[in-house]
DOZAVEX-168178 format. One record per atom (N, C-alpha, C): residue in three letters; atom name; z, x, y. Coordinates in Angstrom, 2 decimals. Layout:
REM DOZAVEX-168178
NODE   residuo   atomo        c3        c1        c2
NODE       ALA      CA         Z         X         Y
...
END
This chain:
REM DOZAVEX-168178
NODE   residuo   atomo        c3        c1        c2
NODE       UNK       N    105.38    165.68     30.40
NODE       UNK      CA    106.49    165.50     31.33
NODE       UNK       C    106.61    164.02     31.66
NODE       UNK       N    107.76    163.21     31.33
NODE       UNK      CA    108.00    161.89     31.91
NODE       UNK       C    108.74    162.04     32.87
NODE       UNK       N    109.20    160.77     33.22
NODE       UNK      CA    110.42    160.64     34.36
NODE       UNK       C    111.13    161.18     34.48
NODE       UNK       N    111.98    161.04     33.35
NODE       UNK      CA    113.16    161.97     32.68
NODE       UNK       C    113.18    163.56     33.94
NODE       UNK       N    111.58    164.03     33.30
NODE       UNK      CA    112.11    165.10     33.56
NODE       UNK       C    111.84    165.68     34.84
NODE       UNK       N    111.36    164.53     35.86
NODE       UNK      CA    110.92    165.13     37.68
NODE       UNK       C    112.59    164.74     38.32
NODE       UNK       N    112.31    165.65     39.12
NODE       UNK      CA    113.76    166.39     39.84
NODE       UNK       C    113.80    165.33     40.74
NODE       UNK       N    115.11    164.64     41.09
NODE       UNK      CA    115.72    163.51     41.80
NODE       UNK       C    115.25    164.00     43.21
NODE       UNK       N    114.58    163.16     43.78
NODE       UNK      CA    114.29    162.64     45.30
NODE       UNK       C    115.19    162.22     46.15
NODE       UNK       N    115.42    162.59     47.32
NODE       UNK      CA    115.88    161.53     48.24
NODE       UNK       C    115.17    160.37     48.55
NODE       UNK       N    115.80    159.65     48.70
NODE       UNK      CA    115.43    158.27     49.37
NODE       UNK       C    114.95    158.41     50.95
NODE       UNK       N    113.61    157.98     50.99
NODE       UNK      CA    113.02    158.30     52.71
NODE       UNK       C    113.63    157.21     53.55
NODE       UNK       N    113.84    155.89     52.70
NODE       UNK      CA    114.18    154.74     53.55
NODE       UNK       C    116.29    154.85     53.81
NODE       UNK       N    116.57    155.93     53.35
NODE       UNK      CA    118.05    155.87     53.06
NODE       UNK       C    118.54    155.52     54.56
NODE       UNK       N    118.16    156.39     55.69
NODE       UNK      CA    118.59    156.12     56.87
NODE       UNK       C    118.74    155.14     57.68
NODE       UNK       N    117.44    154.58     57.30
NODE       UNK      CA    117.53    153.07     57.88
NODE       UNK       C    118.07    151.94     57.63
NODE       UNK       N    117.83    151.55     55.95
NODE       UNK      CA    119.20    151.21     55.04
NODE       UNK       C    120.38    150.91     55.19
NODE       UNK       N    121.08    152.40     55.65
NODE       UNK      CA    122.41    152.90     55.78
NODE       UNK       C    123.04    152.20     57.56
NODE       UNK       N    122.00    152.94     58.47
NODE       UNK      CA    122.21    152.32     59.81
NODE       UNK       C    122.27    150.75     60.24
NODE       UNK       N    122.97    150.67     60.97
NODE       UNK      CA    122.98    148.96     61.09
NODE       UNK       C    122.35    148.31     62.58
NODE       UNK       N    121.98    147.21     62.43
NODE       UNK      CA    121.90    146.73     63.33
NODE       UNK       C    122.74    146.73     64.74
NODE       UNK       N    122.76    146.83     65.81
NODE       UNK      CA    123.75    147.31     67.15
NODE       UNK       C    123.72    145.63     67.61
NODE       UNK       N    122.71    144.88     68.01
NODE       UNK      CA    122.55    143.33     68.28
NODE       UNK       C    123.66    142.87     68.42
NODE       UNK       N    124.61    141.80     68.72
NODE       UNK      CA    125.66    141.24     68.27
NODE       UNK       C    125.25    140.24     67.61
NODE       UNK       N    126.09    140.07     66.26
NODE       UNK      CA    125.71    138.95     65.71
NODE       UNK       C    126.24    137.70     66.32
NODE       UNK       N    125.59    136.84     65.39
NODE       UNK      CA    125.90    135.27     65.83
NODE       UNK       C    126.83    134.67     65.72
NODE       UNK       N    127.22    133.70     66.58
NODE       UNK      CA    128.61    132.91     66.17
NODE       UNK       C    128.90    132.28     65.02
NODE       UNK       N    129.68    132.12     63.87
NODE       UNK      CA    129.45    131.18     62.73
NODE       UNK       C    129.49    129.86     63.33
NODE       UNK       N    128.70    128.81     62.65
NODE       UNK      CA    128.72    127.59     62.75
NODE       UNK       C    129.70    126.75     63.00
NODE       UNK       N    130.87    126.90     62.59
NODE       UNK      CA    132.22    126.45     62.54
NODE       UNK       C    132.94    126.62     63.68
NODE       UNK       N    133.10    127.79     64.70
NODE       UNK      CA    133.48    128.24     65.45
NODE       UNK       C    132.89    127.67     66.53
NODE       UNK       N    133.34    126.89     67.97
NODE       UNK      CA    133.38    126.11     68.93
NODE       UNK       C    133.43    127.12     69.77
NODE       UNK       N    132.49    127.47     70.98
NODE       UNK      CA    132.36    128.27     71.84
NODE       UNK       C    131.94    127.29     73.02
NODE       UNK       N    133.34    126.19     73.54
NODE       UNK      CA    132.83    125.86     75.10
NODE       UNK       C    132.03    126.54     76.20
NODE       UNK       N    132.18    127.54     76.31
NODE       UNK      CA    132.17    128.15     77.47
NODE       UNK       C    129.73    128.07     77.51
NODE       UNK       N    129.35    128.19     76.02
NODE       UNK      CA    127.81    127.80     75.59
NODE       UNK       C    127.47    126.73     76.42
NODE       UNK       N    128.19    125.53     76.03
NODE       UNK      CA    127.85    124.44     76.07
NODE       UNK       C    127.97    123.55     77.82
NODE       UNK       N    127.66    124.38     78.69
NODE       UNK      CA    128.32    123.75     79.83
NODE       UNK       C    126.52    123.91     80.59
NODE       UNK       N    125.88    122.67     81.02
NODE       UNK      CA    124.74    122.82     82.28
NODE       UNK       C    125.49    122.49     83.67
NODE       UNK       N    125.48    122.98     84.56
NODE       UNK      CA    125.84    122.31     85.99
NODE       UNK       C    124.39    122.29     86.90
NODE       UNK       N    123.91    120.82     87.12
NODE       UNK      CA    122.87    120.89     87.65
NODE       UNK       C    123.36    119.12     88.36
NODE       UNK       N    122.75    118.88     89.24
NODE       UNK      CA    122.68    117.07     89.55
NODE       UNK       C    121.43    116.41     89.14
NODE       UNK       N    121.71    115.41     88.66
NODE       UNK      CA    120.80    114.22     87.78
NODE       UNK       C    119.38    114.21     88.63
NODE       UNK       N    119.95    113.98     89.68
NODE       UNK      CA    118.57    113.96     90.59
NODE       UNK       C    117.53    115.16     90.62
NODE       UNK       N    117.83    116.26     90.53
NODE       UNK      CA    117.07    117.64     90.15
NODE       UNK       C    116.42    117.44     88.80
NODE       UNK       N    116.98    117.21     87.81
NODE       UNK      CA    116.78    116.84     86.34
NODE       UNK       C    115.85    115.78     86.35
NODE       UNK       N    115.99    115.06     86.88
NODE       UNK      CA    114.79    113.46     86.92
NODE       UNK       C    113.45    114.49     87.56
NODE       UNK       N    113.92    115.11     88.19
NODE       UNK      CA    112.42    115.45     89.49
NODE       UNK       C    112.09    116.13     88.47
NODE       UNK       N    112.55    117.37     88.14
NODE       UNK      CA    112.11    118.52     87.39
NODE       UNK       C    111.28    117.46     85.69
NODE       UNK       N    111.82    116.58     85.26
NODE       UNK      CA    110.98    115.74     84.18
NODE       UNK       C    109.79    114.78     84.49
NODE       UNK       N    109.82    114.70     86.09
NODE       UNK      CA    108.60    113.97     86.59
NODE       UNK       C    107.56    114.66     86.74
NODE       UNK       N    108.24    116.02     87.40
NODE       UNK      CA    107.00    117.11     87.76
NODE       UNK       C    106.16    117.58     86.58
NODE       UNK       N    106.92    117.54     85.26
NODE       UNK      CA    106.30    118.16     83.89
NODE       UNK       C    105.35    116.79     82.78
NODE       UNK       N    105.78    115.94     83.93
NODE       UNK      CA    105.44    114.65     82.95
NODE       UNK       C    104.38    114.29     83.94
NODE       UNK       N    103.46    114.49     84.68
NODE       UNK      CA    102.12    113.45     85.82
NODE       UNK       C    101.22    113.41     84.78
NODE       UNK       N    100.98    111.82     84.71
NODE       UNK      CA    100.11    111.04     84.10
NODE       UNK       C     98.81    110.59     85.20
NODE       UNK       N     97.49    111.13     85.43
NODE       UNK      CA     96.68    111.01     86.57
NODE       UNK       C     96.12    109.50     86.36
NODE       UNK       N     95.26    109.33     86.88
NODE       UNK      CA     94.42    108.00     86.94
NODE       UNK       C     93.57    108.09     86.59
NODE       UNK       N     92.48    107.75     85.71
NODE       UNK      CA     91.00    108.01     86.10
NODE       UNK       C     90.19    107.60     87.24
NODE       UNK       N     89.92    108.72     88.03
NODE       UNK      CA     89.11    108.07     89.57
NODE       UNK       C     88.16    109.16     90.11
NODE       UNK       N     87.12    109.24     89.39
NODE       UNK      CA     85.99    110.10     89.79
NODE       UNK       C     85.15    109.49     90.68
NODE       UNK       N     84.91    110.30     91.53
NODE       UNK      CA     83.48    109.19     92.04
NODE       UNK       C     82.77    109.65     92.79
NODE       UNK       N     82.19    111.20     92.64
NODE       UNK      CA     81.08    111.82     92.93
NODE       UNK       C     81.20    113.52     92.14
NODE       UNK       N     80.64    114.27     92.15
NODE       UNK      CA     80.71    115.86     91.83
NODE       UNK       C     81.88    116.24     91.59
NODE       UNK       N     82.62    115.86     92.57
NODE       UNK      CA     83.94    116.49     91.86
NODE       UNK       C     84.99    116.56     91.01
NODE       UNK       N     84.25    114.68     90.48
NODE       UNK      CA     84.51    114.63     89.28
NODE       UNK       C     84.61    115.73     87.95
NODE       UNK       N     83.26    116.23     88.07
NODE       UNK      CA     82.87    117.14     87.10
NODE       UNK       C     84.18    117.95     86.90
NODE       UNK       N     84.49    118.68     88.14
NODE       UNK      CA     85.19    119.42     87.82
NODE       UNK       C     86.84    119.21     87.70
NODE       UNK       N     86.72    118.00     88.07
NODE       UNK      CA     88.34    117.36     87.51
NODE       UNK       C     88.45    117.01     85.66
NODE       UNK       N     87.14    116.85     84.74
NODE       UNK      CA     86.99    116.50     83.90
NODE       UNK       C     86.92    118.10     83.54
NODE       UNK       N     86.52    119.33     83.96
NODE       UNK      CA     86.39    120.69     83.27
NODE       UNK       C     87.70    121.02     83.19
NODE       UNK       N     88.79    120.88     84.24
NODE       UNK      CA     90.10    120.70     84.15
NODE       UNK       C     90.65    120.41     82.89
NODE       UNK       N     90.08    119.34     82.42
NODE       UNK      CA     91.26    118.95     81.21
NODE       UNK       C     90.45    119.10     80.13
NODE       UNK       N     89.59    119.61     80.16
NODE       UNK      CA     89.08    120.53     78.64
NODE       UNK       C     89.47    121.44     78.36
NODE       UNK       N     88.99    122.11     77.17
NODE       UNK      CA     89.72    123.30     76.52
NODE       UNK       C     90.19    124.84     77.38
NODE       UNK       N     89.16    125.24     78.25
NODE       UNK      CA     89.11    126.05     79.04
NODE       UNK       C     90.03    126.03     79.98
NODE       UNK       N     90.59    125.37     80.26
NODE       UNK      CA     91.58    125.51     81.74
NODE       UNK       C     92.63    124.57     81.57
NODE       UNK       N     92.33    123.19     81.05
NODE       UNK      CA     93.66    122.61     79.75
NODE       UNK       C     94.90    122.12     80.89
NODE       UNK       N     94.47    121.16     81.64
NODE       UNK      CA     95.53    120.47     82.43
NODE       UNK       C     96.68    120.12     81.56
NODE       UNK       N     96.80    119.98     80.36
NODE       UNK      CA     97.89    119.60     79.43
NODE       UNK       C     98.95    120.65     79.87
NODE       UNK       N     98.63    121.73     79.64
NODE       UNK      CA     99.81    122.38     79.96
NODE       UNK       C    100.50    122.37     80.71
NODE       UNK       N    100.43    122.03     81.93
NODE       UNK      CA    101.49    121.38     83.34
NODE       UNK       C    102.10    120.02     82.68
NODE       UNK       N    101.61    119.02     81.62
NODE       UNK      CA    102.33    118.19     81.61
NODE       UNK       C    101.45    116.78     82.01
NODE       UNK       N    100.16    116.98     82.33
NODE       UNK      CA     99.23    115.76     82.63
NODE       UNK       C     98.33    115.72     81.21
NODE       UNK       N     98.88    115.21     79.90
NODE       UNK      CA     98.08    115.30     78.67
NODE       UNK       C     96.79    114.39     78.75
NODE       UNK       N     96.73    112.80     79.29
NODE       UNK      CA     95.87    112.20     78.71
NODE       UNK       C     95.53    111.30     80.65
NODE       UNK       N     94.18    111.50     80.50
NODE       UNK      CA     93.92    110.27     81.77
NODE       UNK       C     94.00    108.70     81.85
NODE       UNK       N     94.57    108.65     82.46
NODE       UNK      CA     95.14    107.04     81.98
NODE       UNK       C     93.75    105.70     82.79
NODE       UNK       N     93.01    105.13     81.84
NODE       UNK      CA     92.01    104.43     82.35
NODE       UNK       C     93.08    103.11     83.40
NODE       UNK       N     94.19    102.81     82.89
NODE       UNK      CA     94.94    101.82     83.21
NODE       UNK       C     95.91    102.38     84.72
NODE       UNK       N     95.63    102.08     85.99
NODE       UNK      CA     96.49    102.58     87.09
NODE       UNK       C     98.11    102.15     87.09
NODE       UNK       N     98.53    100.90     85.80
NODE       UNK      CA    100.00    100.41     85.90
NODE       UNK       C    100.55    101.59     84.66
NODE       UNK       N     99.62    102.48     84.04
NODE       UNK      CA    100.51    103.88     83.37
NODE       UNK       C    100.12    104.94     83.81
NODE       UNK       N     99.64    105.07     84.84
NODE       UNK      CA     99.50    106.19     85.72
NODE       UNK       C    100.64    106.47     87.00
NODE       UNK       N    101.17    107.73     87.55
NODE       UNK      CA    102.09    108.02     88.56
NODE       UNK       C    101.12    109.16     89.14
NODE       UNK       N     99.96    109.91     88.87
NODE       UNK      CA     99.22    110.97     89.64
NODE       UNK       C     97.87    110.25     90.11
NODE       UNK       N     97.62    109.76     91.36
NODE       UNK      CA     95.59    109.42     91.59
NODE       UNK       C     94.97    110.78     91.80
NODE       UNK       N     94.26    110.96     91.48
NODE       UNK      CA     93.15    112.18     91.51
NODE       UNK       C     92.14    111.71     92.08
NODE       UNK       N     91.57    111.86     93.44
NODE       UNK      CA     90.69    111.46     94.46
NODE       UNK       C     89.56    112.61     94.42
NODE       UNK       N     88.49    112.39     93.17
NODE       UNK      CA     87.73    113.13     93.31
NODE       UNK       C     86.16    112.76     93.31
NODE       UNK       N     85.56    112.82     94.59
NODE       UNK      CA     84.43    113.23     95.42
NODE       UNK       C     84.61    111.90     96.99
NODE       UNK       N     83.62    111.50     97.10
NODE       UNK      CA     83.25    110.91     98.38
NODE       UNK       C     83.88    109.09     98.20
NODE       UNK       N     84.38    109.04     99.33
NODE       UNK      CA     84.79    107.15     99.04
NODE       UNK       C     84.24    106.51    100.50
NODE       UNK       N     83.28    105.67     99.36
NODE       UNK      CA     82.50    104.54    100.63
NODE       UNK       C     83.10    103.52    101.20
NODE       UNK       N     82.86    103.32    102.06
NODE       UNK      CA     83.69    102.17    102.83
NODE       UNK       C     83.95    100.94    102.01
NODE       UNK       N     82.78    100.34    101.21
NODE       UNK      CA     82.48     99.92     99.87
NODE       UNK       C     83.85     99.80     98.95
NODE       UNK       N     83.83    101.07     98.68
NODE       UNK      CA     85.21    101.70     97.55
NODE       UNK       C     86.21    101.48     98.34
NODE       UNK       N     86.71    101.66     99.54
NODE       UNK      CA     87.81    101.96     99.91
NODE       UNK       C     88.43    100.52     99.48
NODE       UNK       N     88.62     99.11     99.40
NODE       UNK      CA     89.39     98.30     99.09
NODE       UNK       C     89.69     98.77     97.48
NODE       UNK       N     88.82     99.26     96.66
NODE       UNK      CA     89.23     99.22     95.32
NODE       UNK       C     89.90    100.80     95.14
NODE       UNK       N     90.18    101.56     95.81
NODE       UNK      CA     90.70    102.95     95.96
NODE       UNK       C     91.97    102.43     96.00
NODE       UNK       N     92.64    101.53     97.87
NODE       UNK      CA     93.87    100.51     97.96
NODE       UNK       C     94.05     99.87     96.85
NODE       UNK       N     93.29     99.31     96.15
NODE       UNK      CA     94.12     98.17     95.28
NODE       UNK       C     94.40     99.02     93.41
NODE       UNK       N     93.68     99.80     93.42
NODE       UNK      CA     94.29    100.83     92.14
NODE       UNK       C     95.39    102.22     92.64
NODE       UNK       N     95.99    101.72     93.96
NODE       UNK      CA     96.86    102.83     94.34
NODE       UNK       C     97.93    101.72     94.66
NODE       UNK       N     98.20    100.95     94.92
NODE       UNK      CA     98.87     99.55     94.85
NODE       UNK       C     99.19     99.02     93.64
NODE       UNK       N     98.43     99.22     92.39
NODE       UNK      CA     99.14     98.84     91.22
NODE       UNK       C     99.71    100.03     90.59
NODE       UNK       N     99.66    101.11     91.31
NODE       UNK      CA    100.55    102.66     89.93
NODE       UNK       C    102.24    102.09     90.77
NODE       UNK       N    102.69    102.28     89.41
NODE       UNK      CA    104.40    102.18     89.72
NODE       UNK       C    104.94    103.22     90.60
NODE       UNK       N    106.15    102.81     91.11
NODE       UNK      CA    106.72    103.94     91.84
NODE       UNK       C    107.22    104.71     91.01
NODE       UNK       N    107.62    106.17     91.04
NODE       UNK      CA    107.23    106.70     91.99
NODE       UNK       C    105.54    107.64     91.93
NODE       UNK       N    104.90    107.62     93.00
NODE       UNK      CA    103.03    107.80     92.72
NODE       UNK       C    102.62    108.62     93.66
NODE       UNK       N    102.13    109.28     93.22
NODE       UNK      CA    101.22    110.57     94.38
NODE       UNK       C    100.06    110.62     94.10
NODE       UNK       N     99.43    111.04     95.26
NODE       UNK      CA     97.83    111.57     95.23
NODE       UNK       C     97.30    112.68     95.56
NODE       UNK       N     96.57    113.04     94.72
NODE       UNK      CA     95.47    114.54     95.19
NODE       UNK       C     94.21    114.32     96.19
NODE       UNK       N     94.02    114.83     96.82
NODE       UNK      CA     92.52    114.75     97.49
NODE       UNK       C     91.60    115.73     97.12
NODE       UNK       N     91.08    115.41     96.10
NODE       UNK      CA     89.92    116.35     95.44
NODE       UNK       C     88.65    116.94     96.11
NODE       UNK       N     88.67    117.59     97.31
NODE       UNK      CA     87.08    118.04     97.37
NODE       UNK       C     87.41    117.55     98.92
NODE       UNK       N     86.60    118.19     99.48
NODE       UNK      CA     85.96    118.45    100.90
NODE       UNK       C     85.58    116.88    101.34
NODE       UNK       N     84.58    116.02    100.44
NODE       UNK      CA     84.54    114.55    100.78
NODE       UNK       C     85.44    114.09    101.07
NODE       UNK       N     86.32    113.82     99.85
NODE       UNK      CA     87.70    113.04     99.62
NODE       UNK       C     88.60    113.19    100.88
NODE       UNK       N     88.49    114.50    101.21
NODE       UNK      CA     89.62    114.97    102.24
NODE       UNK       C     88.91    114.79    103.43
NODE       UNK       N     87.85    114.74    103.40
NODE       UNK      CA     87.64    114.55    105.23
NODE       UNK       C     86.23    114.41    105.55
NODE       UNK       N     85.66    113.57    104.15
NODE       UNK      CA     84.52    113.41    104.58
NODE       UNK       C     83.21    114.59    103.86
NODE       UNK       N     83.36    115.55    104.77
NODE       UNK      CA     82.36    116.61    103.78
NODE       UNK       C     81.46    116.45    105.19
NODE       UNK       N     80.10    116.80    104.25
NODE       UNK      CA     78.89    116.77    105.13
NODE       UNK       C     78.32    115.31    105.56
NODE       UNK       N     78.83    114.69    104.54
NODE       UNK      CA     78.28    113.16    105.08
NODE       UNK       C     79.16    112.82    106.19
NODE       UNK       N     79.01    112.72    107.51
NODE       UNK      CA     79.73    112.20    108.33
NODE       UNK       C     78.81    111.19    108.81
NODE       UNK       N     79.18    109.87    108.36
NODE       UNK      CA     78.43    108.65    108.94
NODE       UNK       C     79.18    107.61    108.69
NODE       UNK       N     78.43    106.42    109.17
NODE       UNK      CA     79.27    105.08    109.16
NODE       UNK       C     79.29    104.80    107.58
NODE       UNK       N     78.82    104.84    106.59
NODE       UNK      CA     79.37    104.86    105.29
NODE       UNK       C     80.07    105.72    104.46
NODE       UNK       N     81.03    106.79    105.09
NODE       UNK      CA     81.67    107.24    103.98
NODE       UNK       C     83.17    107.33    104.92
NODE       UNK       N     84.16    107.08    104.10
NODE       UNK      CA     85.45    107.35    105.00
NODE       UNK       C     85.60    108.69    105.37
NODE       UNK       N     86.06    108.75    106.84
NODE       UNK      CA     86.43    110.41    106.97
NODE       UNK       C     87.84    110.73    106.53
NODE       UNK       N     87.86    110.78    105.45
NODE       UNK      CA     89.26    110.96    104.69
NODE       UNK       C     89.80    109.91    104.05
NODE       UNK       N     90.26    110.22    102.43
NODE       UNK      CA     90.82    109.33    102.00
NODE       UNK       C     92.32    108.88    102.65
NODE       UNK       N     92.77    110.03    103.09
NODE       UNK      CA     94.19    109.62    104.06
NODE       UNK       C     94.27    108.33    104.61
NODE       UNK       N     93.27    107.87    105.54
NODE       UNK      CA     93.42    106.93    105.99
NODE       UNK       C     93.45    105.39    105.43
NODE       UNK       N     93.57    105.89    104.09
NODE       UNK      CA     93.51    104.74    103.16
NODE       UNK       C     95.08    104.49    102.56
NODE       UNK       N     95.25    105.79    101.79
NODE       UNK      CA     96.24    106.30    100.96
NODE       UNK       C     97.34    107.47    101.52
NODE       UNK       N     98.22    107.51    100.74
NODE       UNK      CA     99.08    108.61    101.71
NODE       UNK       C     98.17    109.34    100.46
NODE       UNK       N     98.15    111.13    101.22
NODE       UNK      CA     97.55    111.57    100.25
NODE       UNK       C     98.39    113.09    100.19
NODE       UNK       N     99.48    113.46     99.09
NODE       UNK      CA    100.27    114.45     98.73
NODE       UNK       C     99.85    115.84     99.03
NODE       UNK       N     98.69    115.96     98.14
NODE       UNK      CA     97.90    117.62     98.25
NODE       UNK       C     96.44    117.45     98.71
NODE       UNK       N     95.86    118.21     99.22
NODE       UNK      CA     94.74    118.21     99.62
NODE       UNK       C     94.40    119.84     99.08
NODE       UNK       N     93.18    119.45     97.88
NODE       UNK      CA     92.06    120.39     97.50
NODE       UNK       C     90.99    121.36     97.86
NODE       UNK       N     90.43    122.01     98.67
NODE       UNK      CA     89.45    121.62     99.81
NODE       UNK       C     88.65    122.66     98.59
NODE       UNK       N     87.47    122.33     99.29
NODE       UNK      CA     85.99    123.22     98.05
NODE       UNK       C     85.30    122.36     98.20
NODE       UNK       N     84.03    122.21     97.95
NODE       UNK      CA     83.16    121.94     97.79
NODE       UNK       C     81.42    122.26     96.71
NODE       UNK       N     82.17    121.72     95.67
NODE       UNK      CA     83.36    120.98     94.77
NODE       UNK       C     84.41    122.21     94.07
NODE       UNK       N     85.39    121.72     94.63
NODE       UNK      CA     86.89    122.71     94.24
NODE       UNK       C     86.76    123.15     93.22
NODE       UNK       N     86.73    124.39     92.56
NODE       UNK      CA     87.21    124.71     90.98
NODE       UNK       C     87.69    124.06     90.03
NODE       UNK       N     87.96    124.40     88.91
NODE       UNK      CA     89.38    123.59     88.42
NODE       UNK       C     90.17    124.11     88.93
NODE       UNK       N     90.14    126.08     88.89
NODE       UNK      CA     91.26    126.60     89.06
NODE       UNK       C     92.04    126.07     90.10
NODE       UNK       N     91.05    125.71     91.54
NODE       UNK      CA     91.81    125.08     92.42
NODE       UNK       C     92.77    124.04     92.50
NODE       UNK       N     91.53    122.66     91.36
NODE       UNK      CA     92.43    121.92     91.49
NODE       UNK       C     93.75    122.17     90.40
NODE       UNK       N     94.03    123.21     89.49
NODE       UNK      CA     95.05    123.43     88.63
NODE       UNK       C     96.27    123.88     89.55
NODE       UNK       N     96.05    125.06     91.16
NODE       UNK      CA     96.90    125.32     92.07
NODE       UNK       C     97.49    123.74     92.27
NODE       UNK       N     96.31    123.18     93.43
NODE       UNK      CA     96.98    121.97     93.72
NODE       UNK       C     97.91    121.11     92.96
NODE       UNK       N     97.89    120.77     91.98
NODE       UNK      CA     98.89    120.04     90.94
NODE       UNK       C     99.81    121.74     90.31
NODE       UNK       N     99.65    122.31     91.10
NODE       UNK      CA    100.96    123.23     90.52
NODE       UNK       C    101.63    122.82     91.87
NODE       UNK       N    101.08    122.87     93.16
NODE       UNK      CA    101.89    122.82     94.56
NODE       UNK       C    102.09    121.12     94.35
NODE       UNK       N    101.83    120.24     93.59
NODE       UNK      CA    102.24    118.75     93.65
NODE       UNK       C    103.53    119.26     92.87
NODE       UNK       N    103.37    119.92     91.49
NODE       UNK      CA    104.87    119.73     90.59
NODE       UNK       C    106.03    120.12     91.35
NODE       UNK       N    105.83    121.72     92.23
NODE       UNK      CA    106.75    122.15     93.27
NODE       UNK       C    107.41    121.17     94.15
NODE       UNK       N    106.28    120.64     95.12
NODE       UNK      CA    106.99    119.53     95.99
NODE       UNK       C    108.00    118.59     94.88
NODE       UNK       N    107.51    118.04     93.98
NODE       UNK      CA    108.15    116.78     93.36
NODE       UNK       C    109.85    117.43     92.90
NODE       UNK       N    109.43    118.90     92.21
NODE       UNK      CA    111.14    119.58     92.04
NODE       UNK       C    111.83    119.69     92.86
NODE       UNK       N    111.45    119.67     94.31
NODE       UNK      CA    112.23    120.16     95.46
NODE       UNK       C    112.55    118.54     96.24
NODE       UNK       N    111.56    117.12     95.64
NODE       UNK      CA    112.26    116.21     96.01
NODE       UNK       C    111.69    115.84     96.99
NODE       UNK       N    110.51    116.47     97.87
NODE       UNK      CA    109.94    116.13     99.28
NODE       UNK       C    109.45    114.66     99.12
NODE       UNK       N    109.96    113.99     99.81
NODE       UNK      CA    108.94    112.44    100.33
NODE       UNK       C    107.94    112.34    100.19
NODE       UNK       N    107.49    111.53    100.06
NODE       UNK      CA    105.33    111.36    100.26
NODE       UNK       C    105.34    110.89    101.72
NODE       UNK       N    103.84    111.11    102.06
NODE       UNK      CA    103.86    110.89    103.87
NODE       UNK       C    103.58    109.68    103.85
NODE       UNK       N    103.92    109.06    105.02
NODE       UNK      CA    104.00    107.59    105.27
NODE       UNK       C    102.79    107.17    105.12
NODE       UNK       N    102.54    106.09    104.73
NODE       UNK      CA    101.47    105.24    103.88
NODE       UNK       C    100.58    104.56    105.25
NODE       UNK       N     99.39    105.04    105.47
NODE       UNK      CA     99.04    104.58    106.99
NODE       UNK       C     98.28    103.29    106.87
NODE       UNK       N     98.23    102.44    105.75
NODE       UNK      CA     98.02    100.80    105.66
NODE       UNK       C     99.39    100.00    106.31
NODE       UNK       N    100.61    100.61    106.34
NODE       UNK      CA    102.05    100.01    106.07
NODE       UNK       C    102.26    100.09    107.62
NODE       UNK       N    102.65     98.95    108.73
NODE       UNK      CA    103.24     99.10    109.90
NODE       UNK       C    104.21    100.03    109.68
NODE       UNK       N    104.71    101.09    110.46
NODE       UNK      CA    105.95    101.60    111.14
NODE       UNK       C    106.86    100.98    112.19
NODE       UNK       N    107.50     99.68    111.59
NODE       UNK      CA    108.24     98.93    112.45
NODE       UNK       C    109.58     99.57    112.40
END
């Protein structure tokens, strides 16, 4: 018995074949559909919304909580994805400071003077329980808060913060920056 002689089959795939796609197809190329092509948004939303996806941090570790600002942008938790790809050793291509662990009275002029050279426009994190208010060291060598140095945007608190934490915090920095909020007044600067 060859081919010839087995009795004709239906086709199993015939139905599907036969049925068509419901989708609407696509416009041809040729064909001009204004009504696609229209964004209504203001420039100023658009700038914020490309600043918020674009923060370039500083490098500024300077106790424990470093660590975990550096676990941040490793593979595991991957600060890149918000839009902060590479830490900038240089503060004149940086717009994000990352204030992470304790600042000595010592540090505090060189904290001012690498927050004084990032271009406008520049924000800061306060990384960690030190940074923000001191911590457990409360004595005549450590500042009780970097605030009083720097305006300082978000504040971290932990001891020493997560990444995950600090990944919230720079999600609540990108928010503020889309919505346009001010930075708080700079408490080195008279209020005349």
């Amino acid at each position: 018995m060859g081919l010839i002689d087995e009795p004709l089959r239906m086709n199993p795939w015939e139905p599907v074949q036969i049925t068509t796609n419901t989708q609407t197809p696509r416009m041809p190329r040729n064909v001009e559909n204004h009504s696609a092509n229209i964004l209504l948004t203001q420039v100023s939303k658009l700038v914020d919304w490309g600043r918020s996806q674009s923060l370039w941090p500083a490098l500024f570790g300077l106790a424990c909580c470093a660590i975990e600002m550096m676990a941040a942008s490793a593979s595991r938790f991957d600060i890149a994805r918000f839009g902060a790809e590479v830490f900038r050793a240089s503060p004149r291509q940086a717009d994000l400071m990352i204030v992470a662990g304790r600042v000595s009275v010592k540090m505090a002029p060189v904290v001012r003077q690498i927050y004084d050279q990032m271009p406008d426009p520049k924000w800061v994190i306060s990384m960690g329980a030190c940074a923000s208010c001191g911590g457990v060291f409360n004595n005549y060598a450590i500042v009780q808060g970097v605030d009083k140095i720097i305006p300082v945007d978000i504040f971290v608190p932990g001891c020493p913060p997560t990444p995950e934490m600090l990944l919230y915090g720079f999600n609540q920095l990108q928010e503020k920056i889309r919505q346009g909020l001010p930075n708080p007044p700079d408490p080195m600067r008279p209020t005349a």
